[in-house]
C-alpha positions as CSV (number, residue, x, y, z in Angstrom):
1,X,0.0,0.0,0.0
2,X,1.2,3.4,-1.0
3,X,1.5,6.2,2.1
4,X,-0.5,9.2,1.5
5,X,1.5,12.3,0.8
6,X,1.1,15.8,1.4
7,X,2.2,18.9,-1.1
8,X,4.5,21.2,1.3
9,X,5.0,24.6,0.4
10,X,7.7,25.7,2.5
11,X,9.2,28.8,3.8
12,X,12.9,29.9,2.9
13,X,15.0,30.0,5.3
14,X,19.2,29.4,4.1
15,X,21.4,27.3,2.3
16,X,23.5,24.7,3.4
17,X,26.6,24.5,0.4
18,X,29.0,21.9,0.2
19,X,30.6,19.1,-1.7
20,X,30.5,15.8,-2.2
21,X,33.4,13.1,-2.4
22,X,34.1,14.1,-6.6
23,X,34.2,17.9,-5.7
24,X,30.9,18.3,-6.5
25,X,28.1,21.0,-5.2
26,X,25.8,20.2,-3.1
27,X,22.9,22.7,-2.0
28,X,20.5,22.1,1.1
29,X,18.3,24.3,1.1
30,X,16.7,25.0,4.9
31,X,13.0,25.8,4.8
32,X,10.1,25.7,7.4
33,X,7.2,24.1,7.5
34,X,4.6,24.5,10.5
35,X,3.0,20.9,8.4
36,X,6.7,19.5,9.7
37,X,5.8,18.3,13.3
38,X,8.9,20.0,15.8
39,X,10.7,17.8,18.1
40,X,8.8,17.5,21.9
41,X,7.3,19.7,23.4
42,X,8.4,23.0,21.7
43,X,6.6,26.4,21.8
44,X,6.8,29.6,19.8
45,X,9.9,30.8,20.3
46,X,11.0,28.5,23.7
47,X,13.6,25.7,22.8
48,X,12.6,22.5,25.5
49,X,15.2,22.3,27.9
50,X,16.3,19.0,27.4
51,X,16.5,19.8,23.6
52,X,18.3,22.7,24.9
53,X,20.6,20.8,26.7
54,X,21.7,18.3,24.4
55,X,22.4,20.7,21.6
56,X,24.6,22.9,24.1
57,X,26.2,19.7,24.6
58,X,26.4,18.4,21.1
59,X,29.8,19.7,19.9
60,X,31.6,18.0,22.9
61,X,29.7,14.1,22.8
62,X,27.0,14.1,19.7
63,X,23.8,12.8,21.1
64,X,22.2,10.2,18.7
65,X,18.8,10.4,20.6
66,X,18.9,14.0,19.9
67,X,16.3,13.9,16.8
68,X,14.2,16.6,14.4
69,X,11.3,15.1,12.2
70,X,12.4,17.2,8.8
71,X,10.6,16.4,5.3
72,X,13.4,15.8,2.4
73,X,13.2,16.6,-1.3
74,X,14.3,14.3,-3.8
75,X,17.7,15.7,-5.6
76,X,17.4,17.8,-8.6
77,X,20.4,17.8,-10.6
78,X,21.2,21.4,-11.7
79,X,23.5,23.7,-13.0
80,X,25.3,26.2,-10.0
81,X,26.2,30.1,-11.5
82,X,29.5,28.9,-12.8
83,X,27.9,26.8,-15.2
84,X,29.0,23.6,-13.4
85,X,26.8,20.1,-12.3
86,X,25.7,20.3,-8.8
87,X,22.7,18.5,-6.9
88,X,20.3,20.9,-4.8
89,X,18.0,19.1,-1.9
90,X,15.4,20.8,0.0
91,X,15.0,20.2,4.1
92,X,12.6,21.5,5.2
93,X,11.9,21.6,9.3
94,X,9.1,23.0,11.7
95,X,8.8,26.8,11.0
96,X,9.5,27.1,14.9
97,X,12.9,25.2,14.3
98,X,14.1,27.0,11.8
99,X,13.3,30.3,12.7
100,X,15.2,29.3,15.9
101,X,17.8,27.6,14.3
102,X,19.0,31.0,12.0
103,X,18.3,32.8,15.5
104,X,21.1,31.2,17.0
């Protein structure tokens, strides 16, 4: 059986650039969603504190438990300004998350 899908019109939020193992571009772009569920129990604005935590944590000891449901694009093979191959993604995250995350 086939799982329903849903049409998400995201909103922009930034782009992720980098390259992949042939020196190829590679460009995520961030967007929000509020149809993208957020992680526990976060509110406008307010980070849970044990989200909170374990990001303030996460550059010491990565925390595998630490989690955020996102919504990803199939790649689209492209051409970047230069004329060159590159493969774009979009991520799209709860509004709330992102908003927070180009906050910080």
């Amino acid at each position: 059986a086939r799982k329903a899908t849903h049409e998400i019109v995201p909103e922009a939020g930034f782009v992720v650039k980098c390259l992949d193992d042939n020196g190829r571009k590679i460009f995520i772009n961030m967007c929000g969603s509020d149809k993208v569920a957020a992680p526990g129990s976060w509110e406008e604005g307010k980070i849970p504190d044990n989200i909170a935590e374990k990001l303030d944590k996460a550059h010491i000891a990565p925390d595998e438990s630490l989690r955020f449901p996102l919504s990803l694009s199939d790649a689209v093979y492209d051409l970047d300004k230069a004329g060159k191959p590159c493969t774009t993604f979009d991520c799209i995250f709860n509004l709330e998350v992102l908003k927070q995350a180009m906050a910080e």
